[in-house]
C-alpha positions in Angstrom: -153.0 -34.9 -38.8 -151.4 -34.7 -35.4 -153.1 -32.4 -33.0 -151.2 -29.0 -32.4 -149.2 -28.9 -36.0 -149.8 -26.0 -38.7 -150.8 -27.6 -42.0 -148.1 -25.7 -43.9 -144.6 -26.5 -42.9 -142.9 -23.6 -44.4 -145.6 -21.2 -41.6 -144.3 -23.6 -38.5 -142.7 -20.8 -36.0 -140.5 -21.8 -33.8 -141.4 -20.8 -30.2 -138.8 -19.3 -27.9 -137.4 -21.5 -25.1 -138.7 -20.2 -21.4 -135.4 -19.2 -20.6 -132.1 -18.4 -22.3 -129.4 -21.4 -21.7 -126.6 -18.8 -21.6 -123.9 -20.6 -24.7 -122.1 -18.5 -26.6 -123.3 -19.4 -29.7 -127.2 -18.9 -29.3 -129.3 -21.4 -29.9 -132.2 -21.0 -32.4 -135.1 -20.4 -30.2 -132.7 -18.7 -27.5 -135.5 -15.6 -26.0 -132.7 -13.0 -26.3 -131.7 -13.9 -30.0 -135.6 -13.7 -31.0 -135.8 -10.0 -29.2 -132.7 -9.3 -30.9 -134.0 -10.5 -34.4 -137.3 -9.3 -33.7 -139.3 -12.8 -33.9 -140.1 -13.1 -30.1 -144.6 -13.0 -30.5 -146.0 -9.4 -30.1 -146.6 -9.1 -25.9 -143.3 -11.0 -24.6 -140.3 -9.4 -23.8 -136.6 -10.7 -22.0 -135.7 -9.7 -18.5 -132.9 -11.4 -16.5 -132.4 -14.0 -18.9 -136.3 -15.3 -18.7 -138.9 -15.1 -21.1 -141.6 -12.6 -19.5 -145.1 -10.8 -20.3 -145.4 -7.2 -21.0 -148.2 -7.0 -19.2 -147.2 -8.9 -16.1 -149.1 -12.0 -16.6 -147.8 -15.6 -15.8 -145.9 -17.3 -19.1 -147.2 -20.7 -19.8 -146.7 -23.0 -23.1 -149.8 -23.5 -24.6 -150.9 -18.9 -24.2 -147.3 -18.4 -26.3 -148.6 -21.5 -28.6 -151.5 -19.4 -29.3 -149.8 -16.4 -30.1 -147.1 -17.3 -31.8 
């Protein structure tokens, strides 16, 4: 098995992009569509477009990996 993948497919969440790429039609792991759906991993938040902390911290890959 590869290293990094869930075991059950149907439990793979998708992890929100860094920051939003502005389209129109909102692309599937757009930040601001996860806030908006609720889906964005319990401690981020959206501000200015970017995918941010709530409690100030730096955002790196492999933390929202963890939590998500």
């Amino acid at each position: 098995m590869a290293k990094g993948k869930a075991k059950d497919p149907s439990k793979v969440r998708k992890l929100p992009k860094m920051e939003c790429c502005e389209s129109k039609s909102k692309c599937g792991r757009c930040p601001l569509r996860m806030l908006k759906e609720g889906t964005l991993p319990p401690g981020y938040t959206v501000k200015k477009r970017k995918l941010v902390r709530v409690d100030g911290k730096k955002v790196t890959k492999k933390k929202l990996a963890e939590v998500a």
